[in-house]
C-alpha positions in Angstrom: -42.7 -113.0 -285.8 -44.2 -112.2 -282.3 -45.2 -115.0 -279.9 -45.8 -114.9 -276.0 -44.1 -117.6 -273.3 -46.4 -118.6 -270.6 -45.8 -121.1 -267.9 -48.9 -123.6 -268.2 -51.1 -124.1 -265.4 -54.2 -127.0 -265.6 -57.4 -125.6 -266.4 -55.4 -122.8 -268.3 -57.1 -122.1 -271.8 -55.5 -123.2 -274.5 -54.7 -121.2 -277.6 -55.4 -122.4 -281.4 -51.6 -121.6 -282.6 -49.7 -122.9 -279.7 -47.3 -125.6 -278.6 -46.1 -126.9 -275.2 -42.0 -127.8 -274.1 -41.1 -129.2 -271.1 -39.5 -127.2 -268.5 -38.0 -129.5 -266.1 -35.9 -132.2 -266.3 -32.6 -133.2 -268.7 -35.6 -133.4 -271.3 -36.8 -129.2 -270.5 -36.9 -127.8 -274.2 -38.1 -130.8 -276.0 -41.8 -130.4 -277.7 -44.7 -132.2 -276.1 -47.9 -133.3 -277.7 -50.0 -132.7 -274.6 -49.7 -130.1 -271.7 -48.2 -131.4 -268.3 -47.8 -129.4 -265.3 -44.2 -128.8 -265.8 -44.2 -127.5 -269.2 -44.3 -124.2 -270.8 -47.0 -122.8 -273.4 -45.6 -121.4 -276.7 -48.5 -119.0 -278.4 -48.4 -117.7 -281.9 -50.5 -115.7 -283.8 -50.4 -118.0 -286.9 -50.3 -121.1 -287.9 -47.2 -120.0 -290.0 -45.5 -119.1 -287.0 -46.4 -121.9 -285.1 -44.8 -124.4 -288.2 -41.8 -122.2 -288.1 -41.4 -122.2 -283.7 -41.6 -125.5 -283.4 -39.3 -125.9 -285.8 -36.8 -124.1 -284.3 -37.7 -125.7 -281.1 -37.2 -129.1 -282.0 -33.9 -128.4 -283.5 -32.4 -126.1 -280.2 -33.6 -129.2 -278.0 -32.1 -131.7 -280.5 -28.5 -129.5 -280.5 -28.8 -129.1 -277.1 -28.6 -126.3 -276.6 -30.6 -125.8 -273.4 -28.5 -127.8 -271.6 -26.1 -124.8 -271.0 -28.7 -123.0 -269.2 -30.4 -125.6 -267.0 -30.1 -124.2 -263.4 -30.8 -126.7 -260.3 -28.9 -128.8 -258.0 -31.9 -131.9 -258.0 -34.1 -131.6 -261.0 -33.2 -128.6 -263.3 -34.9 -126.5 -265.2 -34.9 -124.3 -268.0 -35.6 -120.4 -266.6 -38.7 -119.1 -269.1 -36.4 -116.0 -270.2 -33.5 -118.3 -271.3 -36.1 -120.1 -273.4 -37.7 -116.4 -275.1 -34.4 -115.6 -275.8 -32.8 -119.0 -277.0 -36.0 -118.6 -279.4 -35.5 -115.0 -280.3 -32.3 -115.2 -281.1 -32.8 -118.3 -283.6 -35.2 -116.5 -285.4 -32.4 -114.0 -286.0 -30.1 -116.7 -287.4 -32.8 -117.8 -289.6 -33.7 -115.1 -291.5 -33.5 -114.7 -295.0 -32.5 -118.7 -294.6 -35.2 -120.7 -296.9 -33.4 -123.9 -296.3 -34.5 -123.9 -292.7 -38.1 -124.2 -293.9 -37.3 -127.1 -296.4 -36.1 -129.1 -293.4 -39.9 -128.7 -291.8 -40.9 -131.7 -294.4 -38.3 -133.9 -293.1 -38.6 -133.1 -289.4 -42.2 -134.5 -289.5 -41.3 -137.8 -291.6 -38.7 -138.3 -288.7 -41.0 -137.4 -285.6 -43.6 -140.0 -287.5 -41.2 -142.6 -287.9 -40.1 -142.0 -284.1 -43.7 -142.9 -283.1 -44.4 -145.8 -285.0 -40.8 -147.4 -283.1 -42.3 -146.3 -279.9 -43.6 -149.3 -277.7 
């Protein structure tokens, strides 16, 4: 599975199989649905990958596991190489693991019920 790490800029173009995480803040790791200056764009060269990135994503931000490498004394960050390899190294954990993919299903019924309880 390849996939590139960009920091995004506005105006930047957008790629079709790509996602966006926040960079700064206690939040930096956590999916976004829209770009924001401080945020950083995940590309993948399918939409397989993509499924499977996010996933991953949303379970390292949800386990927290960013937190041990946030760096800053006022608002910290998360350093785009501590991301690439956070994300490389759980793709190495979950290969050859199909129950990782089952949890896709459920991941999405929770991040739908999460924004129907949003005011």
């Amino acid at each position: 599975m390849q996939f590139t790490v960009k920091t995004y800029s506005p105006g930047q173009l957008i790629h079709p199989f790509n996602f966006f995480v926040l960079s700064k803040g206690l939040n930096s790791g956590k999916l976004i649905s829209e770009p924001c200056p401080n945020c950083y764009q995940i590309i993948c060269l399918t939409s397989e990958d993509k499924e499977t990135l996010e996933l991953l994503s949303f379970c390292l931000w949800q386990s927290k596991v960013f937190y041990k490498d946030l760096v800053g004394s006022v608002i910290p960050f998360l350093r785009i190489g501590d991301l690439r390899k956070a994300l490389h190294e759980a793709i190495e954990h979950s290969k050859n693991k199909p129950e990782i993919h089952q949890l896709s299903g459920n991941i999405q019924k929770l991040n739908e019920l999460e924004e129907q309880y949003r005011p």
